[in-house]
Backbone as JSON Lines, residues from 0, in Angstrom:
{"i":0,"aa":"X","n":[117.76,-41.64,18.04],"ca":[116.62,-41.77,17.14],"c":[115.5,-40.88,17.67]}
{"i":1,"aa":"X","n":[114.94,-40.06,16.46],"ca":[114.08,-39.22,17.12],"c":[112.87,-39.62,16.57]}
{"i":2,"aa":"X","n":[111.81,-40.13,17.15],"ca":[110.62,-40.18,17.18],"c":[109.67,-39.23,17.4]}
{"i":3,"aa":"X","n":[109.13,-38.92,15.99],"ca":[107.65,-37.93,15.37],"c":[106.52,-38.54,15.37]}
{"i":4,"aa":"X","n":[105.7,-37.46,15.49],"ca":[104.12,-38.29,15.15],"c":[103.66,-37.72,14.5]}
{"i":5,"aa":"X","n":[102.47,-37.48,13.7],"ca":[102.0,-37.06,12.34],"c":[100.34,-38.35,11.96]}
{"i":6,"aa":"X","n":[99.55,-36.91,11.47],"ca":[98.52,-38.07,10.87],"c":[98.4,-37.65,9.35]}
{"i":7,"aa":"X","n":[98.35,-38.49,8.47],"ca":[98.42,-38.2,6.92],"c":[97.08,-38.87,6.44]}
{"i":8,"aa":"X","n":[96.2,-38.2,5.85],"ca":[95.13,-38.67,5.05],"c":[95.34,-39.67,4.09]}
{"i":9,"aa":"X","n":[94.65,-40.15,3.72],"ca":[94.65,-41.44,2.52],"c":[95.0,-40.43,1.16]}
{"i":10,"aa":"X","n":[96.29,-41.1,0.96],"ca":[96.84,-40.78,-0.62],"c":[97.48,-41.95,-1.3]}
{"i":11,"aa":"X","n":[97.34,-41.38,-2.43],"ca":[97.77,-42.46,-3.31],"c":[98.88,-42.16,-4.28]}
{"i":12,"aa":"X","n":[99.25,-43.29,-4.2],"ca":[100.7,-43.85,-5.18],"c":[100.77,-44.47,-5.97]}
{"i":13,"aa":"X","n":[100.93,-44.5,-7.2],"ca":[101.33,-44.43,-8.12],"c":[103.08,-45.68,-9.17]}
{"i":14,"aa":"X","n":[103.0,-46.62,-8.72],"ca":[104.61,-47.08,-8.77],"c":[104.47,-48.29,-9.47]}
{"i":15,"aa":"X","n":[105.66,-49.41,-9.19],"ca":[105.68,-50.68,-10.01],"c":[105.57,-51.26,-8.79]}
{"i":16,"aa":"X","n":[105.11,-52.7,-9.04],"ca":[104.79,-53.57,-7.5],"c":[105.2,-54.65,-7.6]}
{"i":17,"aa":"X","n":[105.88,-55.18,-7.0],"ca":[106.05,-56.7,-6.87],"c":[106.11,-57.03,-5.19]}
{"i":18,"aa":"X","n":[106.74,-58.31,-5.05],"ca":[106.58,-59.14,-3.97],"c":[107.3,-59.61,-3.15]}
{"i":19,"aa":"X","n":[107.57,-60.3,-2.28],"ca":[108.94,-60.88,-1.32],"c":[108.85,-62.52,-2.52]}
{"i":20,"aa":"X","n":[107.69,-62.78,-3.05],"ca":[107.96,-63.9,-3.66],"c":[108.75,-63.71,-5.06]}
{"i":21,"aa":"X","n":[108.84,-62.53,-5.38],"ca":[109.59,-61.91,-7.11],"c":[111.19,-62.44,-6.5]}
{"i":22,"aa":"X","n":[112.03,-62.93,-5.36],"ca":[113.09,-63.64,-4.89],"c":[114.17,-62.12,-4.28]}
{"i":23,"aa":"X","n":[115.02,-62.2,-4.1],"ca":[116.29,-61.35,-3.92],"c":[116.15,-60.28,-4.78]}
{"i":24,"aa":"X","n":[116.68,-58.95,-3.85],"ca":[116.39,-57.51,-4.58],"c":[115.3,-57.48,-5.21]}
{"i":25,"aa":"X","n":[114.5,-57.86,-4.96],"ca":[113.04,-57.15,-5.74],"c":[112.74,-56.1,-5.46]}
{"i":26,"aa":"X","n":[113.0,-55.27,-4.04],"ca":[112.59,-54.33,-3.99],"c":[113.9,-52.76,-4.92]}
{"i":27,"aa":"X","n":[114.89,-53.09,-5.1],"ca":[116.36,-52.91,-5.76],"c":[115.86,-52.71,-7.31]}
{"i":28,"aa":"X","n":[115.07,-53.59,-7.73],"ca":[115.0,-53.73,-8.94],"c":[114.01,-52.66,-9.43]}
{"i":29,"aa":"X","n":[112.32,-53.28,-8.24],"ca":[111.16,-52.05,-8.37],"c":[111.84,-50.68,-8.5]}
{"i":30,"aa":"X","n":[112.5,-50.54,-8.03],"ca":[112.99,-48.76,-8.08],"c":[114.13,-48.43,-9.2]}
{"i":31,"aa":"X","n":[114.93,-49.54,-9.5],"ca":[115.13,-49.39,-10.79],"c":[114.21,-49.15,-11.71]}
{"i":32,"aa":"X","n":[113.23,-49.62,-11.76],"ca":[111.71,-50.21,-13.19],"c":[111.51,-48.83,-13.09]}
{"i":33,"aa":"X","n":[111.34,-48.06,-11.39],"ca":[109.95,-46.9,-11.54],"c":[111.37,-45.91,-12.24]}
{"i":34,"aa":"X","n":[112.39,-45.55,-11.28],"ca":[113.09,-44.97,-11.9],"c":[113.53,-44.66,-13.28]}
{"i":35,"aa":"X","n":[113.32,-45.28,-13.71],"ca":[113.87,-45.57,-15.29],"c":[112.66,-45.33,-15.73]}
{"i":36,"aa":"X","n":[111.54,-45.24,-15.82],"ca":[110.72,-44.76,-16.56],"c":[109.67,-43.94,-15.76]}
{"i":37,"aa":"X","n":[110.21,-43.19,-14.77],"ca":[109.56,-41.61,-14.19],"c":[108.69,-41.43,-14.69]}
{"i":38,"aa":"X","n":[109.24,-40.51,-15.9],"ca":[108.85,-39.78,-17.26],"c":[107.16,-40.05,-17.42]}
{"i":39,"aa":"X","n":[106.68,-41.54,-17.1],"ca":[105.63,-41.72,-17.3],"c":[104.39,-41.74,-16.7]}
{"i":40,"aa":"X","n":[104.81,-40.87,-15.56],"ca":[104.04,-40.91,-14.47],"c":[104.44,-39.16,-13.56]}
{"i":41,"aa":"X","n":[105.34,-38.87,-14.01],"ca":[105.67,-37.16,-13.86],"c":[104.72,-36.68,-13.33]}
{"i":42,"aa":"X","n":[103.87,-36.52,-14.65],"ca":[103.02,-35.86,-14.81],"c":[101.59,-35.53,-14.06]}
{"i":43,"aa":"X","n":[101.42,-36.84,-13.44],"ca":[100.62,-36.68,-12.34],"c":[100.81,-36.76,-11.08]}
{"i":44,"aa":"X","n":[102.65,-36.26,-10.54],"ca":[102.82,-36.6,-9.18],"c":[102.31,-35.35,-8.73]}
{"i":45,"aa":"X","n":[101.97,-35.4,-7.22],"ca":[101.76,-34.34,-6.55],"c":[102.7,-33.43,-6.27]}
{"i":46,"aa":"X","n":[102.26,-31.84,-6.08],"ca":[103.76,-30.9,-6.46],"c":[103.3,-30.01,-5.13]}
{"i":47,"aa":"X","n":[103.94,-29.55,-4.5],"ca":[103.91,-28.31,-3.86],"c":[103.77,-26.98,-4.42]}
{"i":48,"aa":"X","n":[103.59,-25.74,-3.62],"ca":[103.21,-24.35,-4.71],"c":[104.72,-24.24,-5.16]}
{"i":49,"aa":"X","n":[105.74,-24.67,-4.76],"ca":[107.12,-24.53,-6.08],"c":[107.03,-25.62,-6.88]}
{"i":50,"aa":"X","n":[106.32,-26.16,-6.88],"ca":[106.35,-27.27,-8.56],"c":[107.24,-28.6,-7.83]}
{"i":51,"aa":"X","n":[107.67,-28.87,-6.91],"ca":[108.22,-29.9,-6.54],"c":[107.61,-31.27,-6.0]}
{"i":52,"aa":"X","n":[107.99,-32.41,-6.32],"ca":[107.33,-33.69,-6.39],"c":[107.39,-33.47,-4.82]}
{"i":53,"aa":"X","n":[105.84,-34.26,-4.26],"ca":[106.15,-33.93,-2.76],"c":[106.61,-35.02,-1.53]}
{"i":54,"aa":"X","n":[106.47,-36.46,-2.72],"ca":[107.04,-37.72,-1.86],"c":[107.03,-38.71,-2.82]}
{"i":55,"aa":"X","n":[108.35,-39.3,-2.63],"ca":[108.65,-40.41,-3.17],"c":[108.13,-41.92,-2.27]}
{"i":56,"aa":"X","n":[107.45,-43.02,-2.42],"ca":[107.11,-43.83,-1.51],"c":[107.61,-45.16,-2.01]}
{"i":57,"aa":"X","n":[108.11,-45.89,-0.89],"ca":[107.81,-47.43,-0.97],"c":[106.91,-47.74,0.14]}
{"i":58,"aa":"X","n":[105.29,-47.99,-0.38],"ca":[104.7,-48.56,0.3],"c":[104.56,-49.78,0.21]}
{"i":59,"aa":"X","n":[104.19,-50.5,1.34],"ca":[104.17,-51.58,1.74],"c":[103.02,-52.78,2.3]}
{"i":60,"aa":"X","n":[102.23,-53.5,1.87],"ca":[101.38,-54.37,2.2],"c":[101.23,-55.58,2.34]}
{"i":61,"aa":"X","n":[100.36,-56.37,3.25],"ca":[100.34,-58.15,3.11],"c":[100.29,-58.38,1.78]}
{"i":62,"aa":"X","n":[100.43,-59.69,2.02],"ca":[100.39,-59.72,0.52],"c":[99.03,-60.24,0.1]}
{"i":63,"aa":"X","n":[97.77,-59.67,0.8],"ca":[96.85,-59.52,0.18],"c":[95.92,-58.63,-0.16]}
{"i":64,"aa":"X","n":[97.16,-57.45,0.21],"ca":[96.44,-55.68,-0.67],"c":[96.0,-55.45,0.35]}
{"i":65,"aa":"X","n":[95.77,-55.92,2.13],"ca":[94.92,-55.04,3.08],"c":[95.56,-54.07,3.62]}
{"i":66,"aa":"X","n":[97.13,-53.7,3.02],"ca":[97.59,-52.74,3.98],"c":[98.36,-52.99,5.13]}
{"i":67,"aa":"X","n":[97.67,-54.39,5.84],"ca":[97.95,-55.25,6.98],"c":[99.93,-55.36,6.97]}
{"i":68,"aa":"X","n":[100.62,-55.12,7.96],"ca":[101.97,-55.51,7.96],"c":[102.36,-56.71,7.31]}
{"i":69,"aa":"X","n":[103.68,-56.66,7.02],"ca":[104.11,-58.06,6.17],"c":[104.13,-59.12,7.2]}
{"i":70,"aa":"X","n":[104.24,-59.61,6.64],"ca":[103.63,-61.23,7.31],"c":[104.65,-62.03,8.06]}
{"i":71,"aa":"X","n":[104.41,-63.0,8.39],"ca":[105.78,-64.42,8.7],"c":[107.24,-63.53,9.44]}
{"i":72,"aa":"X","n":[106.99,-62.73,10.72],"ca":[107.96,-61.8,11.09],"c":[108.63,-60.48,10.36]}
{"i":73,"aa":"X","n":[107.9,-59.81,9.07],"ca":[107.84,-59.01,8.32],"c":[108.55,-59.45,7.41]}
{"i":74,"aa":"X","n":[108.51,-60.84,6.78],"ca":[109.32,-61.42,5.79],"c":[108.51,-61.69,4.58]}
{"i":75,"aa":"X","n":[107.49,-61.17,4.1],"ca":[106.49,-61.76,3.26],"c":[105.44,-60.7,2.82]}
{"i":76,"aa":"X","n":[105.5,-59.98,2.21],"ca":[104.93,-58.65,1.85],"c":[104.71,-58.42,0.44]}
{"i":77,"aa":"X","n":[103.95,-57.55,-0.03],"ca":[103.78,-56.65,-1.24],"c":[104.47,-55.17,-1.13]}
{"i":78,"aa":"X","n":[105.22,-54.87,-2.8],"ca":[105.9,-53.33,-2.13],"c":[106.02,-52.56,-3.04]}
{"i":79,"aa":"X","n":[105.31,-51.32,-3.42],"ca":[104.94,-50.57,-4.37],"c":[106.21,-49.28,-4.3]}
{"i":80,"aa":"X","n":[107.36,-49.42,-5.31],"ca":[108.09,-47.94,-5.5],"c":[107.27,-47.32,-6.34]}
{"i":81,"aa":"X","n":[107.22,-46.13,-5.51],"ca":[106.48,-45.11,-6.81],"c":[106.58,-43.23,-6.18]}
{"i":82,"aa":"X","n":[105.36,-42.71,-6.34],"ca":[105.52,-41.42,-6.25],"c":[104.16,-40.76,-6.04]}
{"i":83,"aa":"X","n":[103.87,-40.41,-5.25],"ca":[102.67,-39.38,-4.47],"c":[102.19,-38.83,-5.6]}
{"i":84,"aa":"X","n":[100.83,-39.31,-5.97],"ca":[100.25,-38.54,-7.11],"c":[98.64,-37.67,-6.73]}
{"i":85,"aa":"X","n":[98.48,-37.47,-7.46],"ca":[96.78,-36.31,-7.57],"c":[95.34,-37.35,-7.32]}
{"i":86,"aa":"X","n":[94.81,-37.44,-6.27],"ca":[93.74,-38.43,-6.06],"c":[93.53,-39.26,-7.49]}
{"i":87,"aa":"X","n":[93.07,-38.27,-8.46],"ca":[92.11,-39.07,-9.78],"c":[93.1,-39.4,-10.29]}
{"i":88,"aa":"X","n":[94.66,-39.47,-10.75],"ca":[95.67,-39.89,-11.55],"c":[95.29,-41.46,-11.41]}
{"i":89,"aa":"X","n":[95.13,-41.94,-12.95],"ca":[95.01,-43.27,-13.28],"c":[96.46,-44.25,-13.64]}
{"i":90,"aa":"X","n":[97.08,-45.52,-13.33],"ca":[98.21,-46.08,-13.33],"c":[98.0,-46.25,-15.09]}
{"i":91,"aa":"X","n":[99.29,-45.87,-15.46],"ca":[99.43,-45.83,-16.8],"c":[99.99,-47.47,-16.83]}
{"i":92,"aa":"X","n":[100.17,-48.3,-18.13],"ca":[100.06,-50.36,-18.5],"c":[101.64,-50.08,-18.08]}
{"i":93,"aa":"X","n":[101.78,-51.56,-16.6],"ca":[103.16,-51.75,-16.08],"c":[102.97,-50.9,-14.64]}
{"i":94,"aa":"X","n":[102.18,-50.03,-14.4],"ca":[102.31,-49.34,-13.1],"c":[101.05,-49.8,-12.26]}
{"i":95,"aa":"X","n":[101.27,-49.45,-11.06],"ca":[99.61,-49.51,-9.99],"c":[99.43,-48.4,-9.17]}
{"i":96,"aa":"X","n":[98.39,-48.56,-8.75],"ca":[97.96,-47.37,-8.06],"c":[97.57,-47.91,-6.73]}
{"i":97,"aa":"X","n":[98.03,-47.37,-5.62],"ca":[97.54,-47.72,-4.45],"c":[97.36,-46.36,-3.62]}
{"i":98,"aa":"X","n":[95.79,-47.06,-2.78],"ca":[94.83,-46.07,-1.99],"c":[95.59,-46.27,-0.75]}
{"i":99,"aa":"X","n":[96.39,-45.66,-0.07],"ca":[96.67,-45.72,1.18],"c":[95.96,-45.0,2.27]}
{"i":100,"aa":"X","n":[95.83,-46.18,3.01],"ca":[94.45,-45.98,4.18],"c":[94.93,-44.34,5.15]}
{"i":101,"aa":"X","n":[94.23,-44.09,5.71],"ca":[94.61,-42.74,6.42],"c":[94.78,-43.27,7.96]}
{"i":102,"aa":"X","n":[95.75,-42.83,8.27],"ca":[96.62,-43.59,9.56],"c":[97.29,-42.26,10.59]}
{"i":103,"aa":"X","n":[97.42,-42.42,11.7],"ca":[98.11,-41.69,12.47],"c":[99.64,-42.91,12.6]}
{"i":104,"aa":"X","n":[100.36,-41.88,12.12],"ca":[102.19,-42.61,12.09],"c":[102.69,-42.13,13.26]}
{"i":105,"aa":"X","n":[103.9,-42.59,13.28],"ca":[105.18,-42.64,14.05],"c":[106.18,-42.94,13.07]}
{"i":106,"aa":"X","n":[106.93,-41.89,13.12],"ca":[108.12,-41.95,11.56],"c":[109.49,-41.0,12.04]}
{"i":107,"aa":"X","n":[110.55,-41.94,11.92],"ca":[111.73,-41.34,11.68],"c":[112.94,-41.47,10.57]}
{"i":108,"aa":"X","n":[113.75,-40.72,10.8],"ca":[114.47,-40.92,9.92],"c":[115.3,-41.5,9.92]}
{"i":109,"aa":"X","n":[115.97,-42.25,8.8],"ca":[116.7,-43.74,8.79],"c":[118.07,-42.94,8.87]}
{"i":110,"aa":"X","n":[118.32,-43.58,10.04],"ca":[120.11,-43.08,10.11],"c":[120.99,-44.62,10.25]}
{"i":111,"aa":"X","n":[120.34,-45.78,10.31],"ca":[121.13,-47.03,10.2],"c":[120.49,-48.06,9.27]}
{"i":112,"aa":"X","n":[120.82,-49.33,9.17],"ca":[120.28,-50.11,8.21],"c":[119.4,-51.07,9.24]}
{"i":113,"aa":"X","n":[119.38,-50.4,10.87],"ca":[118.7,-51.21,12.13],"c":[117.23,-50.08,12.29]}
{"i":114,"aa":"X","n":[117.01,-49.17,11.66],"ca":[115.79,-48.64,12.4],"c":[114.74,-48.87,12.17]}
{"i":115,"aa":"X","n":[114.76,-50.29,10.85],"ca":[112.92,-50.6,11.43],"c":[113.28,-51.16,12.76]}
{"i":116,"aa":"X","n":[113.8,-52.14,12.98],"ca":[113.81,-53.07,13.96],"c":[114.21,-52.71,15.33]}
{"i":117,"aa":"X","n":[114.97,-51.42,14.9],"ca":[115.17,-50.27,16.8],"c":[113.71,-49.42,17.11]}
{"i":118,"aa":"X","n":[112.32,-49.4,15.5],"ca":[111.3,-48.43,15.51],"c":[110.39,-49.8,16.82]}
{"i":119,"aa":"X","n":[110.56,-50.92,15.75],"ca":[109.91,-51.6,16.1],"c":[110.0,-52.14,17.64]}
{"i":120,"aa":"X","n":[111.44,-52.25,18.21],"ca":[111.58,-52.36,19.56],"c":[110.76,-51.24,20.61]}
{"i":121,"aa":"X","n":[111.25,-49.87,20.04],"ca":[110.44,-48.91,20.76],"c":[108.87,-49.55,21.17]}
{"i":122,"aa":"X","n":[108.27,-49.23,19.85],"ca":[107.15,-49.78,20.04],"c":[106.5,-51.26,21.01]}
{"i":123,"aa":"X","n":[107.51,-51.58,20.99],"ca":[107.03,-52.94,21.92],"c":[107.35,-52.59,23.83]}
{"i":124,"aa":"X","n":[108.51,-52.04,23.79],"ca":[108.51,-51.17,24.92],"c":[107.63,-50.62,25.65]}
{"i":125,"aa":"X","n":[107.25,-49.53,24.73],"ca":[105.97,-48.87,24.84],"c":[104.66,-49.18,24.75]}
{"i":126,"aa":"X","n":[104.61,-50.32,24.36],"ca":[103.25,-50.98,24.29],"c":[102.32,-50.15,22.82]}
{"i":127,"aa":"X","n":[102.86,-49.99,22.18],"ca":[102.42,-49.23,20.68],"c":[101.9,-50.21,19.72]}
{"i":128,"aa":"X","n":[101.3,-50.84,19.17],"ca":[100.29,-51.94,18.21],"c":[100.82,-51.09,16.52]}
{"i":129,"aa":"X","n":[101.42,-52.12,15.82],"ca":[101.35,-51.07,14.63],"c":[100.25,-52.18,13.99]}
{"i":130,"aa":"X","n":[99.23,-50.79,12.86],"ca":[98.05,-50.56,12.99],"c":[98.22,-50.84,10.98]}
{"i":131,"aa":"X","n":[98.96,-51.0,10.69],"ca":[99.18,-51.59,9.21],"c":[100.58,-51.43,8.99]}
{"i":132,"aa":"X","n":[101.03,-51.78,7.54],"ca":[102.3,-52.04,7.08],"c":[103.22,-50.51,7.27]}
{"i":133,"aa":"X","n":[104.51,-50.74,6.89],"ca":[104.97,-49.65,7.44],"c":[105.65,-49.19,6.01]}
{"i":134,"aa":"X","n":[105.82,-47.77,6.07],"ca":[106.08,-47.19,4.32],"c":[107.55,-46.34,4.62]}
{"i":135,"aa":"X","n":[108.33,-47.02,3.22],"ca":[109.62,-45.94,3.34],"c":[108.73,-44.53,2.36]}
{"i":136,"aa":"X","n":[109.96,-43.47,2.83],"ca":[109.22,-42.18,2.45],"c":[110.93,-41.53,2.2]}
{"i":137,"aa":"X","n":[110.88,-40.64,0.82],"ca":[112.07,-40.24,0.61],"c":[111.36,-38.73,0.17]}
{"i":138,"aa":"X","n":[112.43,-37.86,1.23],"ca":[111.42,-36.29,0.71],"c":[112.3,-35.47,-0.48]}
{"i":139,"aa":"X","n":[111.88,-35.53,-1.5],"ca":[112.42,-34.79,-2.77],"c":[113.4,-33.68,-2.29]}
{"i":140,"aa":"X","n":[112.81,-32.78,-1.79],"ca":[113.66,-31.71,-1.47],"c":[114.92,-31.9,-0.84]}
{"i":141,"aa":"X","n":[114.97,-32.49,0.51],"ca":[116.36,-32.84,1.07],"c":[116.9,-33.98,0.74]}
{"i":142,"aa":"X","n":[116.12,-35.45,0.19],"ca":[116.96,-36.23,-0.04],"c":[116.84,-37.39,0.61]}
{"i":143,"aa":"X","n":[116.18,-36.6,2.41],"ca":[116.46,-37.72,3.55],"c":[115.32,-38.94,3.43]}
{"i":144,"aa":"X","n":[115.74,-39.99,3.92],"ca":[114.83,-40.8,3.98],"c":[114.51,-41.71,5.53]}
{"i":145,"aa":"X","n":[112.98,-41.75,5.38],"ca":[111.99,-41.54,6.87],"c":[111.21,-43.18,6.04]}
{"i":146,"aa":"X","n":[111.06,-43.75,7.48],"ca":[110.12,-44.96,8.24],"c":[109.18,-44.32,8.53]}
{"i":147,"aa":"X","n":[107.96,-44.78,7.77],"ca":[106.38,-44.3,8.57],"c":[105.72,-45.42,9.1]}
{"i":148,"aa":"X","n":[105.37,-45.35,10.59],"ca":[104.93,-46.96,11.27],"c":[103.3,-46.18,11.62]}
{"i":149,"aa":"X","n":[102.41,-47.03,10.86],"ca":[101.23,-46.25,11.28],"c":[100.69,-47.06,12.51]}
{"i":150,"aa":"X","n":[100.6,-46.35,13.25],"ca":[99.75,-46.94,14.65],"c":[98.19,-46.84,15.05]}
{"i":151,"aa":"X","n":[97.61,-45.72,14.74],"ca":[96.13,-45.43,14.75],"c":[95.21,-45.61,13.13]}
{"i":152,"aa":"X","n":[93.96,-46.66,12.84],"ca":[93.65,-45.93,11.36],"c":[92.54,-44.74,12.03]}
{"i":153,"aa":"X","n":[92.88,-43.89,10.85],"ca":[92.13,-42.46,11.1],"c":[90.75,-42.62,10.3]}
């Protein structure tokens, strides 16, 4: 496991949201909902100078919108699928918009169905504090998909 560091400014997303309380696969389903109706939100994702969407996100929050990690051993959360959009892009009825705080991460890429919980060991090892909830990140172009554990807010 290779461990990166990176600081990302506050951006926002754009997706459908539900909860650990919406029961089993909720988060399965959210990405069905956003998936299935893209189309409606295209239009204001953020693009690179080739026109390409520049991040797909499941971010992640307490479940009282602070950002704060999920709760009750990370069993109890809020979790937004959606897609990296243009600061002013407004959530079109059925979607939300979330301001994600500006954080210095620690993010790798998921090569098992264990690397929050091998990210999260590191970190305890190391004596590392994570510093809010932690966001899946899927990069359009290759496909791969990356754990962002923010440790510092910026």
């Amino acid at each position: 496991m290779k461990i990166n560091k990176c600081i990302k400014e506050s951006f926002v997303v754009i997706g459908k949201e539900g909860s650990t309380n919406d029961g089993e696969r909720f988060i399965q389903k959210l990405w069905e909902d956003a998936n299935s109706h893209f189309y409606e939100v295209e239009h204001m994702a953020k693009k690179d100078d080739k026109g390409n969407v520049v991040g797909i996100w499941g971010t992640m929050s307490d479940l009282s919108g602070s950002f704060l990690p999920w709760e009750d051993g990370f069993t109890k959360g809020l979790y937004l699928a959606g897609v990296e959009c243009v600061e002013t892009a407004e959530a079109p009825d059925g979607w939300k918009k979330w301001v994600i705080p500006s954080y210095e991460y620690i993010y790798v890429e998921c090569e098992n169905e264990n690397t929050f919980s091998q990210v999260i060991n590191y970190m305890k090892e190391n004596g590392i504090t994570l510093a809010g909830a932690v966001h899946d990140f899927t990069c359009p172009e290759t496909g791969n998909n990356y754990m962002f554990f923010p440790i510092r807010s910026i």
